[in-house]
C-alpha positions as CSV (number, residue, x, y, z in Angstrom):
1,X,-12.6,10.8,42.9
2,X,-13.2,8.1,40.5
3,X,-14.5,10.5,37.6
4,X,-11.3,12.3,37.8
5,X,-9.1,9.1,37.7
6,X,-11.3,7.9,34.4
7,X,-11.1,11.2,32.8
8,X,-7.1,10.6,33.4
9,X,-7.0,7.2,32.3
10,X,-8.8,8.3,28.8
11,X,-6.2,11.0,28.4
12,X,-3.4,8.7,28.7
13,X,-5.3,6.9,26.0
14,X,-5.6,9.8,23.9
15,X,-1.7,10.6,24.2
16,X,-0.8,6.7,23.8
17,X,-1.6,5.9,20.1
18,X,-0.1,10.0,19.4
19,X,2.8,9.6,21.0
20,X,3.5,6.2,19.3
21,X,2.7,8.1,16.1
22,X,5.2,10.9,16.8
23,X,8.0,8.2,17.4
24,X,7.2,5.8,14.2
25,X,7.6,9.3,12.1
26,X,10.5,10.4,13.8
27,X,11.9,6.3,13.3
28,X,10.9,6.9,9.7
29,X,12.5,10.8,9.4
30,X,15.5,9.5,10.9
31,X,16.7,6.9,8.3
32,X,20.3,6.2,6.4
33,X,22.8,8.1,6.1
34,X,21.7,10.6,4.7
35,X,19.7,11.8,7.4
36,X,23.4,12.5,8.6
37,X,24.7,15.7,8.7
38,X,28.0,16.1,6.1
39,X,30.1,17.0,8.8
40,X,29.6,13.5,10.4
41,X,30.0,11.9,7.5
42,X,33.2,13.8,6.6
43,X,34.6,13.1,10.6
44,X,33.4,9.1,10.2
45,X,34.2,8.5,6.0
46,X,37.3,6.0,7.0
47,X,35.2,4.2,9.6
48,X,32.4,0.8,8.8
49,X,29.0,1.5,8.4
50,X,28.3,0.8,12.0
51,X,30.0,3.8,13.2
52,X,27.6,5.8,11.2
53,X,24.6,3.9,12.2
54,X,25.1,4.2,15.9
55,X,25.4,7.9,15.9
56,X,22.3,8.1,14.0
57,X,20.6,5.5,16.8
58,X,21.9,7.5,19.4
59,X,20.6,11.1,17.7
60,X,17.2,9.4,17.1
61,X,17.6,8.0,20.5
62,X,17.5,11.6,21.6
63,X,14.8,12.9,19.8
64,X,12.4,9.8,20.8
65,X,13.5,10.2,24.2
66,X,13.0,14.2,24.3
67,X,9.2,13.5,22.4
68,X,8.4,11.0,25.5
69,X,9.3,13.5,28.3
70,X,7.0,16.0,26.0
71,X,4.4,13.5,26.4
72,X,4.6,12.7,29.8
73,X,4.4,16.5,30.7
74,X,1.5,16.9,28.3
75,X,-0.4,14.2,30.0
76,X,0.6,15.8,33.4
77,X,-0.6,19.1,32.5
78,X,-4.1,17.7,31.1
79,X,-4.3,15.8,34.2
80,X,-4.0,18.8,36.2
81,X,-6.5,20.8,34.5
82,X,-8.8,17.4,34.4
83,X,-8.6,17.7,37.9
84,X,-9.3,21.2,38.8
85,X,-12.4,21.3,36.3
86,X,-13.2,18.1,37.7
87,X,-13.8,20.1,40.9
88,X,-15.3,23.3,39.7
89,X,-19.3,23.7,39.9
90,X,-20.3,26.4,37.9
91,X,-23.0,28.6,37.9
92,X,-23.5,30.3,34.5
93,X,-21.4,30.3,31.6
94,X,-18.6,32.4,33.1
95,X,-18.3,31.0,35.5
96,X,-17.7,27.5,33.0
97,X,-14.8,29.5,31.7
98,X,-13.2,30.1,34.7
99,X,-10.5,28.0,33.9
100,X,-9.5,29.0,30.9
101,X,-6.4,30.7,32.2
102,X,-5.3,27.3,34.0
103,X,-5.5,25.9,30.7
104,X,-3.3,28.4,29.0
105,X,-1.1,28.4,31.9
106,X,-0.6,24.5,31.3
107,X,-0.3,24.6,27.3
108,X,2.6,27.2,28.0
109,X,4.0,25.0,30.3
110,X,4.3,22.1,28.4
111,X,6.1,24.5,25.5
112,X,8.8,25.4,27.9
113,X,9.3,21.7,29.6
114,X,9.5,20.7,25.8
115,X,11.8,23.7,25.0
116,X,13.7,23.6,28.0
117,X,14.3,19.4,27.9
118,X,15.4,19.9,24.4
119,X,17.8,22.8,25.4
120,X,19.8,20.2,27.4
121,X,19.5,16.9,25.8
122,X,19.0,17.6,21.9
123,X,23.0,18.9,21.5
124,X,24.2,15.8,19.7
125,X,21.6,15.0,18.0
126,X,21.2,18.5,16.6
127,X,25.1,18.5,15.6
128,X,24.3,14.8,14.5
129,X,21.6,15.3,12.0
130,X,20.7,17.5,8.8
131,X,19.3,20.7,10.2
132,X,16.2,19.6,7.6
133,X,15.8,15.8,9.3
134,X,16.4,17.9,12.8
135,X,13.8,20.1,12.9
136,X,11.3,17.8,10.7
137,X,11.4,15.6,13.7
138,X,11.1,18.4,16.3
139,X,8.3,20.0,13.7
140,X,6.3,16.1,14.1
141,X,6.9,15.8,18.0
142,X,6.2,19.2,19.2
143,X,3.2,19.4,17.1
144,X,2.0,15.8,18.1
145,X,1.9,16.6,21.8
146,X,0.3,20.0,21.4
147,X,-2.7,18.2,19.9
148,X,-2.3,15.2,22.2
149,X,-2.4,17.9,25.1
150,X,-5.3,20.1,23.1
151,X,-7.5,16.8,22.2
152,X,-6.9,15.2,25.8
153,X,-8.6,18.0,27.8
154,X,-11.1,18.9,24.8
155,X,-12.7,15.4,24.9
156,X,-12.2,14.4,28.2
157,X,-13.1,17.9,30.5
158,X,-17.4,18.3,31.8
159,X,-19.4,18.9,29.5
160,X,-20.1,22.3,31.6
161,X,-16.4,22.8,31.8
162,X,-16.0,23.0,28.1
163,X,-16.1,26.7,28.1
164,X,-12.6,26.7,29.6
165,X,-11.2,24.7,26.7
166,X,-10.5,26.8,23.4
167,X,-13.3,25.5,20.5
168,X,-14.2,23.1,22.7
169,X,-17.8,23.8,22.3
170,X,-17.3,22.0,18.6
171,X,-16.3,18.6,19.5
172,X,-18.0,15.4,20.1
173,X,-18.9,15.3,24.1
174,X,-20.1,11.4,24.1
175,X,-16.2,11.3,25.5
176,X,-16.5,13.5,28.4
């Protein structure tokens, strides 16, 4: 029990400094007015400056929030699969890749949490933001947890396990 809780402890630090990454681009993405889309600054052109900045805080608020549910499920899914290769004993080299469908299974699951969470809580700030800034900032966070997902159970799965991790076989192992 206590390899498995280490190998999820390193995962978490693998999505940690990624995840805080993803949110200072999407701080940075998300900056001025004119990451505003014209229709808001047509609807708020009478109003102070503070009008405009808090829907921008609020759209950026959105996106950060959506990237850290995308990280948290990415964290859960490598935890899972840590888990369950944690437990497998393999016999030959097939049987190392035995898992490679869990794997798969989990990376699609994260897509559709992320898709899915976004489906519901990304409205405003898609209608918020230029549809460039939008999906720049969708573009960095959904690419930042793939890799925090991919590098988490590359590095951190058994060495024998690696077989059940896509061009696994290529990285450093001194983590696992």
């Amino acid at each position: 029990m206590g390899a498995i809780m280490w190998r999820m402890v390193k995962s978490l630090f693998v999505h940690l400094p990624l995840m805080l990454l993803a949110l200072g681009a999407i701080y940075f993405v998300c900056q001025g007015h004119e990451s505003l889309s014209q229709v808001i600054r047509e609807q708020y052109r009478g109003s102070s400056s503070k009008a405009l900045l808090t829907v921008l805080g609020d759209a950026r608020g959105d996106l950060m929030k959506w990237t850290f549910v995308g990280f948290a499920a990415s964290w859960l899914a490598s935890c899972l699969f840590l888990a369950s290769a944690e437990r497998a004993r393999p016999a030959n080299e097939n049987e190392a890749g035995s898992k490679l469908g869990l794997w798969s299974f989990l990376l699609i699951a994260t897509i559709a949490a992320l898709a899915a969470y976004g489906w519901v809580s990304l409205t405003r700030a898609q209608a918020s933001l230029l549809p460039g800034t939008f999906m720049a900032s969708l573009l960095i966070s959904g690419l930042a947890v793939l890799a925090a997902y991919y590098l988490s159970t590359a590095l951190m799965v058994r060495r024998v396990m690696r077989p059940s991790v896509p061009l696994a076989a290529g990285l450093p192992a001194r983590w696992s």
